[in-house]
Each structure stands twice: as C-alpha cells, then as structure tokens.
C-alpha positions in Angstrom: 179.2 -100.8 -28.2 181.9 -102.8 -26.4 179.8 -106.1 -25.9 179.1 -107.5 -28.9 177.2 -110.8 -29.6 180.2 -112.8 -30.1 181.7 -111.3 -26.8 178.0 -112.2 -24.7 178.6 -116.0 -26.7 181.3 -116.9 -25.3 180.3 -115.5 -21.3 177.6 -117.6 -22.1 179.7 -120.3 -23.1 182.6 -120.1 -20.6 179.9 -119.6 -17.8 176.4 -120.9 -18.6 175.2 -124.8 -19.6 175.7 -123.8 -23.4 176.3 -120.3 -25.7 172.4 -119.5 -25.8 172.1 -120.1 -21.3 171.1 -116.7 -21.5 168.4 -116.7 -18.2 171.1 -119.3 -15.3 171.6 -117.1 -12.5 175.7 -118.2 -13.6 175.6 -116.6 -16.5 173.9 -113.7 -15.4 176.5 -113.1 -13.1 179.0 -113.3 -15.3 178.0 -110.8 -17.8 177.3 -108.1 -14.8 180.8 -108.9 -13.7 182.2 -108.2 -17.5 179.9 -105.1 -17.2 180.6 -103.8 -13.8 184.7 -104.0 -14.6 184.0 -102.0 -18.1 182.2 -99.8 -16.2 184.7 -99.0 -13.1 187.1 -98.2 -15.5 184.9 -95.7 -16.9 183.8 -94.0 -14.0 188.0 -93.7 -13.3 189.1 -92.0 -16.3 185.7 -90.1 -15.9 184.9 -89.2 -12.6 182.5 -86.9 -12.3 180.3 -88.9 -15.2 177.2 -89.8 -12.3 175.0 -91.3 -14.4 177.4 -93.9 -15.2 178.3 -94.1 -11.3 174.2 -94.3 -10.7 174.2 -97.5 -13.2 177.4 -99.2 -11.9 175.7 -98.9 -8.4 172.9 -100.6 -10.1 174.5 -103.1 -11.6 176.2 -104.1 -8.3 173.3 -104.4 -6.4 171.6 -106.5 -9.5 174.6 -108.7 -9.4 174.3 -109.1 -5.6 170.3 -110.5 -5.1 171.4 -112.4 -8.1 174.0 -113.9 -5.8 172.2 -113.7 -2.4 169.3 -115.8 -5.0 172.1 -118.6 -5.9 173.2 -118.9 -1.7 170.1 -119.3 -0.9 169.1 -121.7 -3.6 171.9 -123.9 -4.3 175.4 -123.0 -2.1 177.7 -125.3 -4.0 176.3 -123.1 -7.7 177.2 -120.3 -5.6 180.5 -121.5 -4.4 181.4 -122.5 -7.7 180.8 -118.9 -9.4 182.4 -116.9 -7.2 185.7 -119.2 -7.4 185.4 -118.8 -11.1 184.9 -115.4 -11.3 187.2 -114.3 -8.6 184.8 -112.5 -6.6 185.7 -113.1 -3.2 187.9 -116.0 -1.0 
C-alpha cells in the first residue's frame, strides 16, 4: 500500500502533538490531505476509475467538517493548519 506505518509516523509527528496523535483534528487533516493528493493523481492517470473518484469525493468532504469542526472550535488551530498544509491563503 503506499502509506505505510513509518509514512502515517511521521504525519503524525510533523502535524500532531507527538507520532502516536492519531485522533487531533490536525493530524487528521493532514493524513486526508497526503490521501486526497495520492488520490488526485490517481484518478488523472485513471480517469474513468469512479470508484476511486467516489472516495476522493469522500475524503474531501471528510477533510472539510473536519475543518469546518476546527473553525468553529478553535480559529487560531484552524489558521495554523491550513498555513501548514497549504490549503488555502
């Protein structure tokens, strides 16, 4: 598979409190992203694969309420991941 345990450690890591802040809404975030890019490259080389179109829709809006969550809960988390991951400006 093309995340491996080592790969998800250091998301966690770069993202989360520690390597094992598997449940922050940061780190969360931050593996959908790493998903959602792996993904969107698929679904280019392969475009009429729709069941992996159907999950990277999924995973978008997973990664949204996730985001929509951390704005309504905390704005200054919020800010802070979507600087680090690049999301938006």
């Amino acid at each position: 598979m093309y995340l491996d345990k080592a790969k998800k450690e250091e998301i966690f890591s770069k993202y989360g409190k520690s390597n094992s802040d598997t449940g922050s809404a940061e780190s969360q975030i931050a593996l959908f992203s790493y998903r959602i890019a792996h993904l969107t490259e698929h679904v280019k080389k392969n475009r009429k694969d729709y069941t992996t179109t159907r999950s990277l829709t999924q995973l978008v809006g997973k990664r949204r309420a996730l985001l929509d969550y951390l704005y309504d809960r905390d704005i200054n988390r919020y800010r802070a991941i979507i600087k680090a991951l690049g999301l938006r400006k």
